[in-house]
ZATOR-85103 format. One line per 5 residues: number of its first residue (from 0); their letters; for each residue y, z, x of C-alpha. Coordinates in nm, 3 decimals. Each point is the difference from the previous one (the first is absolute). Layout:
<pts>
NUM	A	Y,Z,X  ...
</pts>
This chain:
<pts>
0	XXXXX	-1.529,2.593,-1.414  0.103,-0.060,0.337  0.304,-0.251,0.044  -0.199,-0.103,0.300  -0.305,-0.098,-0.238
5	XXXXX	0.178,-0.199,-0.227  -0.065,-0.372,0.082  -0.069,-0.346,-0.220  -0.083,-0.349,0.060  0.217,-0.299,-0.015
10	XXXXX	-0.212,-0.265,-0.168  0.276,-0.190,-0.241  0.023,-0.311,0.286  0.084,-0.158,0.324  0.285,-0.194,0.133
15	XXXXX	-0.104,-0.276,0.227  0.236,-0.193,0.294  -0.068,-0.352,-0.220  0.137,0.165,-0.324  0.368,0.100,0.151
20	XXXXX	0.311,-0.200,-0.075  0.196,-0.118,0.290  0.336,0.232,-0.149  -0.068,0.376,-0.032  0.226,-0.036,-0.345
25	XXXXX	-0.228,-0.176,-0.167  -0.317,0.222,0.062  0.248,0.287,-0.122  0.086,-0.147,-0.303  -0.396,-0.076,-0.100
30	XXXXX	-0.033,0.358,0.069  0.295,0.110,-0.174  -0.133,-0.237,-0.337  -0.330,0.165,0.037  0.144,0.364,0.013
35	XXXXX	0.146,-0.071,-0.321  -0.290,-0.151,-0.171  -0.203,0.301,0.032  0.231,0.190,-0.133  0.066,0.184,0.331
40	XXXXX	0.258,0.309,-0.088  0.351,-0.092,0.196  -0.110,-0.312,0.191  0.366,-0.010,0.155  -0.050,0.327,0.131
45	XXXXX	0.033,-0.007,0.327  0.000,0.289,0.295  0.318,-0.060,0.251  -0.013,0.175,0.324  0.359,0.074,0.155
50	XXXXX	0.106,0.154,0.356  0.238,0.263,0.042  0.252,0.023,0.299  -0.239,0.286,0.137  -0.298,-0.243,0.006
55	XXXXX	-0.165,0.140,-0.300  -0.185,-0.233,-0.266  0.057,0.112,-0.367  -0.184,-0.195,-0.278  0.055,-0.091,-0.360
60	XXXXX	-0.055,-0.204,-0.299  0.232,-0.226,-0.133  -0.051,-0.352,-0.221  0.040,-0.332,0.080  0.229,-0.176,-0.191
65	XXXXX	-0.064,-0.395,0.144  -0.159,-0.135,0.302  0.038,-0.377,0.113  0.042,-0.172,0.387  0.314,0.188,0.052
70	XXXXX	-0.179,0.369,-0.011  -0.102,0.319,-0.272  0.277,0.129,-0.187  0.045,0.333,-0.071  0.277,0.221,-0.127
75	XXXXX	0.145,0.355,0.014  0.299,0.206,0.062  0.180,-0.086,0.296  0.094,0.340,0.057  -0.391,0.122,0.027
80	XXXXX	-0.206,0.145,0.293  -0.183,-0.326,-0.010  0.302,-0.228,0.039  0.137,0.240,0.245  -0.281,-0.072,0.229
85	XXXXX	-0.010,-0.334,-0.048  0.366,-0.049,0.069  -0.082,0.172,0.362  -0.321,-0.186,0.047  -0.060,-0.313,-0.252
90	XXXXX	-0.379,-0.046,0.099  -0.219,0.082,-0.260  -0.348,-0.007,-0.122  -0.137,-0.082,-0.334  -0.380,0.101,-0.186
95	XXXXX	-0.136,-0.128,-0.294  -0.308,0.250,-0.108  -0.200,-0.167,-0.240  -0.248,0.212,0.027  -0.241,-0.130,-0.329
100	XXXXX	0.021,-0.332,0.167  -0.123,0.161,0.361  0.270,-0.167,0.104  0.337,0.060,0.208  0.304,-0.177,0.106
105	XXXXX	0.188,0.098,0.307  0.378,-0.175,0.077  0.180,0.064,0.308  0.386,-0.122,0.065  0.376,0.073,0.008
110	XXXXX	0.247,0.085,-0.327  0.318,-0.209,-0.092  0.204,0.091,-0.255  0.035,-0.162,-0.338  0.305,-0.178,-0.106
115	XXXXX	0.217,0.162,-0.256  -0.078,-0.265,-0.211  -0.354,0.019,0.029  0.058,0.383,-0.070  0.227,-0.031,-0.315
120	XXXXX	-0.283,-0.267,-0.200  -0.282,0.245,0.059  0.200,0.323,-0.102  0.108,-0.222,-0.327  -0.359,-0.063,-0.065
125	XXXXX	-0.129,0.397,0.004  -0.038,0.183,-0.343  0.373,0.166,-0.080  -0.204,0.380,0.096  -0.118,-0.157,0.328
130	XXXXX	0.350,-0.092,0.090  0.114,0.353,-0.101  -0.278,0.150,0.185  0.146,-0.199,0.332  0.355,0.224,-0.057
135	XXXXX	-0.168,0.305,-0.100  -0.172,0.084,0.316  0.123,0.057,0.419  -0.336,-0.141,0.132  -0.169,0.253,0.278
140	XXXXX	0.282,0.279,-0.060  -0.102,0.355,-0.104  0.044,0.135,-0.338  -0.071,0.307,-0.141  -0.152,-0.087,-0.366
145	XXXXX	-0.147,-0.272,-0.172  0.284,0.078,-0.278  0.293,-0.092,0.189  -0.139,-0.420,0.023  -0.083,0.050,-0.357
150	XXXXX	0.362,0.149,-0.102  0.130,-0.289,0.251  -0.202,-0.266,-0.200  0.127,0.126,-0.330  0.331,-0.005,0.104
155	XXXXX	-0.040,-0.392,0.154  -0.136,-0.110,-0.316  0.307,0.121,-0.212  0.248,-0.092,0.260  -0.179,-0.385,-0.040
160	XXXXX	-0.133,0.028,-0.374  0.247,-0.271,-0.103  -0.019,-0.235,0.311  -0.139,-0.171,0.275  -0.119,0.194,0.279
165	XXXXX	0.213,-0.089,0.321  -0.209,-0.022,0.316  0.052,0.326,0.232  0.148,-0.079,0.366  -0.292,0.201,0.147
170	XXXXX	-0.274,-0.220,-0.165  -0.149,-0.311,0.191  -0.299,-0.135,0.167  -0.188,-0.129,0.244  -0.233,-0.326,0.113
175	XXXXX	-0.259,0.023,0.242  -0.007,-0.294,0.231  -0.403,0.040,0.101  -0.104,-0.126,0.336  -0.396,0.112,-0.053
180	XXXXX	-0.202,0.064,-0.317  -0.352,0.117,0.035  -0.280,-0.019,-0.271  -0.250,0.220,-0.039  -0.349,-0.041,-0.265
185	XXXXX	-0.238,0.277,0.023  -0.344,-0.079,0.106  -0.360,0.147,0.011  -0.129,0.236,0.248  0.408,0.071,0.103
190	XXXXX	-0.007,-0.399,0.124  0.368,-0.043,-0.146  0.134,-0.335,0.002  0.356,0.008,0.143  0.217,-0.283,0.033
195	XXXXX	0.373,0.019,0.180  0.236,-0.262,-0.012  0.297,0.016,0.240  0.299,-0.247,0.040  0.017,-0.216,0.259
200	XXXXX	0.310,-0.248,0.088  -0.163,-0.354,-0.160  -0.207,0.250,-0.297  -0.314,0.278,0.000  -0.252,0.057,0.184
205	XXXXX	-0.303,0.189,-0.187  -0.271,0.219,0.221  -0.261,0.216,-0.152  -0.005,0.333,0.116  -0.272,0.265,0.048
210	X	-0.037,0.248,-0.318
</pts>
C-alpha cells in the first residue's frame, strides 16, 4: 500500500464557537478528563519542540506532571540537550496527540524554572527506582552500551539501599507560561474544527481557524 493511499474519516464530533469556555485551561482539562476515561495510553504524553542555537527544531516526548493558570509542568535533567536549548532560547511549543479522540492540543509560550522547592516535593513523590533512574543517566550524552546505565543503576541502588534518595544538583524543571493554545477536533470531509486561544492583556481572545 501506498503511504499516499492511506486516508480515514474523522466522524467522532464537532466543536462549535458556542461550546468553548472563555479560559483555554478549562477546555484542556475536559480534554485531559476525557483522555483518561477512554483509557487513552499516556494521556500526559506530550511532544515538546525545542530550538537549538543553530536554529534547528528537535522534538520529543516528555509527561506532564500538573497544569493550572500558572503554566504545564514538566521535568528533566537540567544538564540535557533539551534544557540546553531552552536555556538559550526559552520559547517552546507543546502537542497533545490524542489521536483515538481525533483530537489535538497545541500550546505555545516561554519556560521558567521551577523552584527548588517545587523540585524537591515532586522528586520525594517518584517510586525509590525512578529517583535512581534520575542519577543513573547524563541525559543526551553518548554512551557506548546499554550495560554501562544498567551497571550504573545497580550500583545507585546499593549505594541508597538503606536510605533516602537525595535529589541530584543536575535535576529540575520547567513551567510553561502559555500565551496561545489552539484546539483542534477532526471533522468530516477534512472540515477540522480548530479553535486557538491567545492571551491578550484584560484575558483571551478565541478565533476559529481554517482546517
Amino acid at each position: 500500500m501506498e503511504l499516499a493511499d492511506y486516508r480515514r474519516e474523522y466522524l467522532q464530533g464537532g466543536l462549535r464557537r458556542n461550546d468553548l469556555p472563555d479560559t483555554p485551561l478549562a477546555l484542556f482539562e475536559t480534554w485531559m478528563q476525557q483522555a483518561i476515561a477512554a483509557g487513552l495510553p499516556d494521556p500526559t504524553a506530550m511532544v515538546v519542540a525545542t530550538v537549538d542555537e543553530r536554529g534547528q527544531p528537535y522534538q520529543r516526548i516528555v509527561l506532564l506532571k500538573q497544569v493550572d493558570e500558572q503554566g504545564f509542568v514538566f521535568y528533566t535533567n537540567m544538564g540535557s540537550r533539551k534544557a540546553a536549548h531552552l536555556n538559550h532560547n526559552p520559547r517552546i511549543s507543546l502537542l497533545f496527540p490524542w489521536h483515538p479522540l481525533e483530537r489535538q492540543v497545541h500550546i505555545t509560550g516561554q519556560v521558567e524554572k521551577l523552584a527548588a522547592t517545587e523540585v524537591m516535593k515532586y522528586f520525594a513523590s517518584r517510586p525509590k527506582d525512578s529517583q535512581i533512574g534520575a542519577w543513573v543517566s547524563k541525559q543526551s550524552s553518548r554512551i557506548s552500551a546499554r550495560g554501562l546505565l544498567e551497571a550504573k543503576f545497580l550500583e545507585m541502588k546499593q549505594k541508597f539501599a538503606s536510605g533516602e534518595v537525595p535529589l541530584p544538583s543536575f535535576w529540575g524543571g520547567f513551567r510553561v507560561k502559555f500565551d496561545a493554545v489552539e484546539f483542534w477536533q477532526g471533522g468530516a470531509n477534512r472540515l477540522h474544527d480548530r479553535f486557538v486561544y491567545q492571551r491578550e492583556q484584560d484575558g483571551w481572545t478565541i478565533s476559529r481557524l481554517a482546517p
